[in-house]
C-alpha positions in Angstrom: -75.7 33.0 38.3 -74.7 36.6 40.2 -71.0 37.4 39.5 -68.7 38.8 42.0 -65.5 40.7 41.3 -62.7 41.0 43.3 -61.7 44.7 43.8 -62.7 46.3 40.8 -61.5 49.4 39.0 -64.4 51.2 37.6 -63.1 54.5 37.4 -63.8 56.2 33.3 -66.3 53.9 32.6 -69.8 53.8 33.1 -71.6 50.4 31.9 -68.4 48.1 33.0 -65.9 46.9 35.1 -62.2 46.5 34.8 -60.2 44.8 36.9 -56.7 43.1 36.9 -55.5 39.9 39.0 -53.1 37.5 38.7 -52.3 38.5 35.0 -56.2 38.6 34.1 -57.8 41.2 33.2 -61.6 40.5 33.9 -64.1 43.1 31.8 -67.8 42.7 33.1 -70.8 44.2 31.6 -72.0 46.2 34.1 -75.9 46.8 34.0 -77.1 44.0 36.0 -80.8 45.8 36.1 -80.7 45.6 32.7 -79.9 42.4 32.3 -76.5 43.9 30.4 -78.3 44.8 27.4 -75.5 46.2 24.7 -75.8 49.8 23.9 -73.6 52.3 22.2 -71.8 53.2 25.7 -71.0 49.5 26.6 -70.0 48.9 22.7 -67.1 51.6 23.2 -66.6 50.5 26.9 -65.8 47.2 26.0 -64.1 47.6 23.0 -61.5 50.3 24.7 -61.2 47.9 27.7 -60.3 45.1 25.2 -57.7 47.3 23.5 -56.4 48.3 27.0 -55.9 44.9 28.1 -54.5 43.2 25.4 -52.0 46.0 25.1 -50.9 46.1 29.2 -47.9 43.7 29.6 -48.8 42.7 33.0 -52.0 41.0 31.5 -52.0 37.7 29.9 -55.5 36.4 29.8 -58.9 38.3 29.5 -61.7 37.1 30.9 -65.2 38.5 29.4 -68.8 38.1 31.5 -71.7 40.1 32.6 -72.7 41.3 36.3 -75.4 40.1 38.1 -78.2 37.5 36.4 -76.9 37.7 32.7 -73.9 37.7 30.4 -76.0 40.1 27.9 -79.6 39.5 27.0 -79.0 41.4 23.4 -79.8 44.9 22.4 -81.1 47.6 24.1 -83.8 48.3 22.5 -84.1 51.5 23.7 -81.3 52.6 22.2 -82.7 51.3 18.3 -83.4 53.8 15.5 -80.8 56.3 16.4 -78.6 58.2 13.8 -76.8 55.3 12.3 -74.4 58.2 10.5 -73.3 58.9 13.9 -73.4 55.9 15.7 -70.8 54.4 13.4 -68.8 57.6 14.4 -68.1 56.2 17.2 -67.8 52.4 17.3 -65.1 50.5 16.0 -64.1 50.0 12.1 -61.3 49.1 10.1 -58.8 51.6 10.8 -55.5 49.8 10.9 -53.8 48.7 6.9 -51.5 46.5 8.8 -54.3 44.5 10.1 -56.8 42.0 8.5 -60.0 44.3 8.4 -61.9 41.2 9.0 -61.2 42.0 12.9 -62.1 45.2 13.0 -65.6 45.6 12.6 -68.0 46.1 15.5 -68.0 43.3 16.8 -65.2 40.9 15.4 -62.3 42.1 17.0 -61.6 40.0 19.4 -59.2 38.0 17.3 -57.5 41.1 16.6 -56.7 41.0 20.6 -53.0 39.2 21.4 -54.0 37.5 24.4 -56.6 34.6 24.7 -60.0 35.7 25.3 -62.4 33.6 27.6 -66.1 34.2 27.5 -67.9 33.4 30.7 -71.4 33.1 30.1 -73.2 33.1 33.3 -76.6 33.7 32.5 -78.3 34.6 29.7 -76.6 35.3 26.3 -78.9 36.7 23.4 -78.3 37.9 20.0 -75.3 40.8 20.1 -74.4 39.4 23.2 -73.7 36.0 21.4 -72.2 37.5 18.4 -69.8 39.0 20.6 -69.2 35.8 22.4 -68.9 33.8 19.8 -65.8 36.1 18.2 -63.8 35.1 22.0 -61.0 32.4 22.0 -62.4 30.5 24.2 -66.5 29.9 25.8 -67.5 28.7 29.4 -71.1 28.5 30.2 -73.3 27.9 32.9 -75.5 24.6 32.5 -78.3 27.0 33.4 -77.4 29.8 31.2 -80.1 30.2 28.3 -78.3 30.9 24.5 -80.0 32.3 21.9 -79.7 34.1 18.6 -83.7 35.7 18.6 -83.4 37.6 15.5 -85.9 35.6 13.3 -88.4 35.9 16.5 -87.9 39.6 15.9 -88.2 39.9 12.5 -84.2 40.8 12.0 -81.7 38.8 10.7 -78.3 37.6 11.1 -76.1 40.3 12.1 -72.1 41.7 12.4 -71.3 38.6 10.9 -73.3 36.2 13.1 -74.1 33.7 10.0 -70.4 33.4 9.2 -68.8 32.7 12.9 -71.5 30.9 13.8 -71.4 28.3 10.8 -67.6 28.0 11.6 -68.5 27.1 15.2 -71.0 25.0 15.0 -71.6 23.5 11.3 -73.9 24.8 8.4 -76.8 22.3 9.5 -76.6 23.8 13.4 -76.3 27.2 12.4 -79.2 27.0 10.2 -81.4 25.6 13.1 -80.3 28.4 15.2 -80.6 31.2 13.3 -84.2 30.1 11.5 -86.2 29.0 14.6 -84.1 31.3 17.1 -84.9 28.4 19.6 -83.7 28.7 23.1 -80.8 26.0 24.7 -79.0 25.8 27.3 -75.7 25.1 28.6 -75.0 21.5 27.8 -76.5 21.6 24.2 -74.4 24.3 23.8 -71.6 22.0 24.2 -73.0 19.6 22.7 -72.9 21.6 19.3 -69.4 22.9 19.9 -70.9 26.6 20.5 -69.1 26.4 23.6 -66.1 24.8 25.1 -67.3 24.1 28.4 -70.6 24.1 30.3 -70.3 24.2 33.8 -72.7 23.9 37.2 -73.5 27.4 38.0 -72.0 27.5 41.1 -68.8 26.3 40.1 -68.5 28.3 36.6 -66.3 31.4 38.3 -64.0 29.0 40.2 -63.4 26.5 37.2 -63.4 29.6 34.3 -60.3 31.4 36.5 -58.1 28.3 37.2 -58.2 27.6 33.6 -57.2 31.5 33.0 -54.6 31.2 35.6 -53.2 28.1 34.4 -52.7 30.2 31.0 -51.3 32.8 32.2 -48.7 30.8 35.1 -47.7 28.2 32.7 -48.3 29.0 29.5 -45.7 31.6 27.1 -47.4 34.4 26.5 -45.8 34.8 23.1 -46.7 31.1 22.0 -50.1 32.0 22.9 -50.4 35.0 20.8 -48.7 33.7 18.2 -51.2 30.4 18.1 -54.2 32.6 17.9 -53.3 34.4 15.5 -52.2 31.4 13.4 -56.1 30.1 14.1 -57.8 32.8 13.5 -56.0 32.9 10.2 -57.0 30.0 8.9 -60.7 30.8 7.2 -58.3 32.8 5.0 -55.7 30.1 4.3 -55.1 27.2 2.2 -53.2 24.4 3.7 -49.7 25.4 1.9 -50.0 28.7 3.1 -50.6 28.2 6.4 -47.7 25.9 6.1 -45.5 28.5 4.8 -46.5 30.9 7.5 -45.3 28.6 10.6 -42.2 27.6 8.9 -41.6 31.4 9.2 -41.9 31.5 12.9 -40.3 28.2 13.8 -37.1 29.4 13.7 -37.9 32.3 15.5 -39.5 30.1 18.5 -36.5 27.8 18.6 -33.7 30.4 19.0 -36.2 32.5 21.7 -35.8 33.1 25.1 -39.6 31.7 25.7 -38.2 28.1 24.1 -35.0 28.3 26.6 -37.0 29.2 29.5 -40.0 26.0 28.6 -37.2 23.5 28.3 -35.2 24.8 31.6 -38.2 25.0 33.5 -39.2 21.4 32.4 -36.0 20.0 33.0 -35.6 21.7 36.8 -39.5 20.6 37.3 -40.3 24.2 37.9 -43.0 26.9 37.2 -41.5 28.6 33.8 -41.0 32.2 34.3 -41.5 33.4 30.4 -40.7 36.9 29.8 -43.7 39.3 28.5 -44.8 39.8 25.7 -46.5 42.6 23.8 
């Protein structure tokens, strides 16, 4: 299905959009003619969008999709066999020691984001495009929308850690299926497989994708929020007492906060909370 933005602020970038409603930040791929096939310029676009976002305190939810027809029908393939040398120049890596180096690669920094990250997958979603998806919080589809990973049909294979966050998604017997026949489904077998969260009639995808978003970012702490996704995201990396260990050290921290204080007042006057920003 076609997207429509609200007023959108394009202004630096030239393969998206950025915009910034009610607390969410919506970043659309923004070459509907091309079906919003990734290239170098829309890898840096969206990654310094991303970083932008989750660090503006008046945003609390992103929102991900693609103009027009499309989420992102893969690569570009005019833009293959460049200098690789200088290609990874200038897209993201691991640059931060204080951070897990597992989000920030190419394409798996998403987690690395403190806000939740929704995918909307409006139309089709192809091989990087999926990667990328797949590293969001959170995936809404259209039924309609066509999903595919298409590597083994073009004689690549798995990519920017495709085989590893897929497999967690969706099981080592789905994952296999995918990736080896790089058959094409569609929204509800999607669902079906727990690749995605929701899938959605076409028509009502944008209206049912941003009341979830704004319910987030009305009702929900900002802080709890980041401090869940992080936890989750954690977890490949974990064993059970650890991850233990590691919320017992935030409890206390969450039970003497103002975001606690303000949940059980708000509760108890059967009020919208007014949590203070995070960030």
């Amino acid at each position: 299905m076609a997207i429509e933005t609200n007023v959108v602020e394009s202004k630096g970038y030239e393969s998206i959009l950025y915009d910034v409603k009610d607390r969410i930040a919506t970043i659309t791929i923004n070459r509907p003619e091309q079906l919003n096939t990734w290239n170098d310029m829309v890898a840096i676009e969206v990654y310094e969008a991303m970083q932008r976002a989750g660090a503006d305190k008046g945003v609390r939810v992103i929102i991900f999709t693609g103009a027009g027809k499309a989420f992102c029908a893969g690569g570009d393939i005019n833009s293959f066999g460049g200098d690789p040398h200088q290609l990874m120049t200038k897209l993201p890596r691991p640059f931060d020691m204080r951070q897990r180096a597992d989000w920030q690669t190419r394409c798996s920094y998403y987690p690395a984001i403190p806000k939740p990250v929704i995918a909307m997958l409006n139309g089709a979603t192809v091989g990087i495009g999926l990667i990328h998806a797949l590293f969001c919080d959170i995936r809404f589809v259209a039924e309609d929308a066509t999903i595919t990973t298409a590597f083994a049909r073009r004689g690549l294979t798995a990519e920017y850690g495709m085989a590893w966050i897929l497999e967690r998604h969706v099981g080592h017997a789905h994952a296999l299926d995918l990736l080896l026949s790089g058959r094409k489904i569609k929204g509800r077998e999607a669902e079906r497989m727990g690749l995605v969260n929701r899938a959605i009639p076409a028509e009502q995808l944008v209206e049912e994708t941003y009341a979830y978003a704004r319910d987030l970012a009305q009702n929900c702490s900002p802080r709890s929020m980041r401090v869940m996704k992080q936890q989750l995201w954690e977890v490949p990396f974990q064993t059970c007492h650890e991850a233990v260990m590691s919320a017992g050290l935030d409890m206390p921290v969450a039970n003497q906060g103002p975001d606690y204080k303000e949940g059980i007042a708000s509760f108890m006057e059967k009020r919208r909370p007014d949590f203070p920003d995070d960030v």
